[in-house]
C-alpha positions as CSV (number, residue, x, y, z in Angstrom):
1,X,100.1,150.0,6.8
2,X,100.5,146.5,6.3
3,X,102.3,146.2,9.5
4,X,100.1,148.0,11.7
5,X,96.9,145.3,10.9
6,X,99.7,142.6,11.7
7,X,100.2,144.1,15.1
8,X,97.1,144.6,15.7
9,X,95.4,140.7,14.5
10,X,98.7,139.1,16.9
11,X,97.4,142.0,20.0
12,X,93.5,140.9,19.4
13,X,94.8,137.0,19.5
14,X,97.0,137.2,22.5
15,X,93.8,139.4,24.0
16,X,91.5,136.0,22.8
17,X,93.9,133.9,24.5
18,X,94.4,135.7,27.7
19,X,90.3,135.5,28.1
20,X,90.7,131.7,27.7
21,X,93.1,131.1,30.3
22,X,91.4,133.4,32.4
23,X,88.2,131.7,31.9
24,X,89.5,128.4,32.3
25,X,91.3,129.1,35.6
26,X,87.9,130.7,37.0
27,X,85.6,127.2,36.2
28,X,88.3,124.8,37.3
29,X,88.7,126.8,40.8
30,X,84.7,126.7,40.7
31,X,85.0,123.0,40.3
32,X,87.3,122.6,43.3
33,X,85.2,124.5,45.5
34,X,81.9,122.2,44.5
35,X,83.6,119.5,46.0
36,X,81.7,119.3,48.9
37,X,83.5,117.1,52.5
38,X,81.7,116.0,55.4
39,X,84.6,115.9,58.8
40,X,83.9,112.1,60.0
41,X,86.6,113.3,62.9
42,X,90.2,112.6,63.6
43,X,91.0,115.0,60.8
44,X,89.8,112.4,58.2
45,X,86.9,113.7,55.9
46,X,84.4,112.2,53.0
47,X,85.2,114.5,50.3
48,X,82.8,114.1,46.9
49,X,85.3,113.3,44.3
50,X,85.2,113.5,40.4
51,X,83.0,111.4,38.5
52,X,81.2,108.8,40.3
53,X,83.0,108.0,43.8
54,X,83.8,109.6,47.0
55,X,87.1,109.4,49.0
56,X,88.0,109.4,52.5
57,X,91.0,111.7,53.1
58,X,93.4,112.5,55.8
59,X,93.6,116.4,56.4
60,X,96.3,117.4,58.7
61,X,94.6,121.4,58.6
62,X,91.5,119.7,59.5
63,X,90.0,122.3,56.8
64,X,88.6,119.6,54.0
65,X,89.9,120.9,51.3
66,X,92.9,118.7,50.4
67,X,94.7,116.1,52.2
68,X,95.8,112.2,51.5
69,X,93.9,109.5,50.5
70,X,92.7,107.0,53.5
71,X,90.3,104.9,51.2
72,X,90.8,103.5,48.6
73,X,94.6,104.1,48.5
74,X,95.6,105.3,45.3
75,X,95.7,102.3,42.7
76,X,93.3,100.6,45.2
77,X,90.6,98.8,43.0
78,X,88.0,100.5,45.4
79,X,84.7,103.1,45.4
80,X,82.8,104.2,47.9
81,X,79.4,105.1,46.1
82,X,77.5,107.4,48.0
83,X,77.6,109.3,51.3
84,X,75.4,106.8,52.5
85,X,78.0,103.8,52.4
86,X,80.0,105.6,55.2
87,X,79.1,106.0,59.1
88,X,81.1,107.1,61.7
89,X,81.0,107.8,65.3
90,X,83.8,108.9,68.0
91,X,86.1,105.4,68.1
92,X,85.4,104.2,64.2
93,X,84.3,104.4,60.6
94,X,82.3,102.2,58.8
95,X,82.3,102.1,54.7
96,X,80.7,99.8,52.0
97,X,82.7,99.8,48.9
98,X,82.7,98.4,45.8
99,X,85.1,96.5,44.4
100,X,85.3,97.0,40.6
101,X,88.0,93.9,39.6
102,X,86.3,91.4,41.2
103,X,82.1,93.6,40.7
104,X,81.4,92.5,44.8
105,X,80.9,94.7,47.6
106,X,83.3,94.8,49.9
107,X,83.8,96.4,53.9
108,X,86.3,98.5,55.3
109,X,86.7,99.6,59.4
110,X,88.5,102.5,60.2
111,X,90.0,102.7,64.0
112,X,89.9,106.0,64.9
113,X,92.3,105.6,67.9
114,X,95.3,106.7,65.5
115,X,98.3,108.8,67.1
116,X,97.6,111.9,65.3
117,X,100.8,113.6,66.6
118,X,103.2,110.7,65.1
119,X,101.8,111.4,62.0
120,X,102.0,115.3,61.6
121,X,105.6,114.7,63.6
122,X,106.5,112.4,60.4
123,X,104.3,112.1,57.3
124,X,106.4,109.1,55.8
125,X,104.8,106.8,58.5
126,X,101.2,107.8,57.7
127,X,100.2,104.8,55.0
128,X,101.7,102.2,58.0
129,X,99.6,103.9,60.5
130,X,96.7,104.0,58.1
131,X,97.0,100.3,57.5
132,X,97.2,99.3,61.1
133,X,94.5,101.3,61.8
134,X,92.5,99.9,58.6
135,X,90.9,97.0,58.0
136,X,89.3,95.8,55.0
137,X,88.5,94.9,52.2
138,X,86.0,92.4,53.9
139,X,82.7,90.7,52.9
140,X,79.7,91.2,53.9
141,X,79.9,88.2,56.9
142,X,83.5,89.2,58.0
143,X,82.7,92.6,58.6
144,X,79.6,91.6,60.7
145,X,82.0,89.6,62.7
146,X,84.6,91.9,63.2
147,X,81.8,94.3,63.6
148,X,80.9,92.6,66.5
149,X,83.9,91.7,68.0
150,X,84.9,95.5,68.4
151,X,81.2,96.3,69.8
152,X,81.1,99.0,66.7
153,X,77.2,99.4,67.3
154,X,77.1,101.5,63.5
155,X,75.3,100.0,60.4
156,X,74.5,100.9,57.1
């Protein structure tokens, strides 16, 4: 008799963990589908990020969903802020960022005229196209400047 109670308190606790899992699985796939992305073209996408930042991504399916980090680069001491700190228009992207090691805000330009092929033909070139194709971080007069020698005619 003793045995059968046994059985039956290690079924109802493998039961209670099943649920857990099961419930776990179901809010953190939630989570990932709250993260919301706006396309900014070129397959490159603002995608809302945990906690206070966003993050400007590469996606090579063009979905938003997942894809590599374009700003900040991971270890970068960037943050963009808010959805508002990034424009963008056919040729470029423009982001205000914040720089939390040195507390200034800091300026990013994002050429657009990238060789898309080259990259999906070989992903271990994409951070050296990415940083040709980047420039930044820059202060506020620097990006103004460089703002105006492109003619990028976006502002914040």
């Amino acid at each position: 008799m003793k045995f059968i109670y046994v059985r039956n308190g290690c079924l109802i606790i493998f039961v209670i963990i099943v649920c857990f899992q099961v419930f776990r699985l179901v809010l953190l796939l939630l989570a990932s589908l709250e993260s919301e992305t706006h396309p900014l073209g070129k397959n490159l996408h603002l995608m809302d990020w945990d906690g206070p930042c966003e993050l400007i991504i590469y996606d090579a399916d063009n979905d938003g969903h997942d894809g590599i980090r374009v700003l900040p680069f991971k270890g970068e001491p960037f943050y963009i802020d808010d959805r508002k700190d990034v424009k963008h228009n056919e040729q470029w992207v423009i982001v205000r960022a914040y720089n939390y090691e040195t507390k200034q805000l800091c300026f990013f330009i994002i050429d657009k005229s990238f060789p898309i092929d080259e990259i999906e033909a070989d992903f271990s070139k994409f951070h050296s196209i990415m940083h040709a194709h980047r420039t930044g971080p820059m202060t506020l007069l620097e990006f103004l400047d460089e703002a105006k020698r492109r003619n990028i005619q976006l502002n914040f």
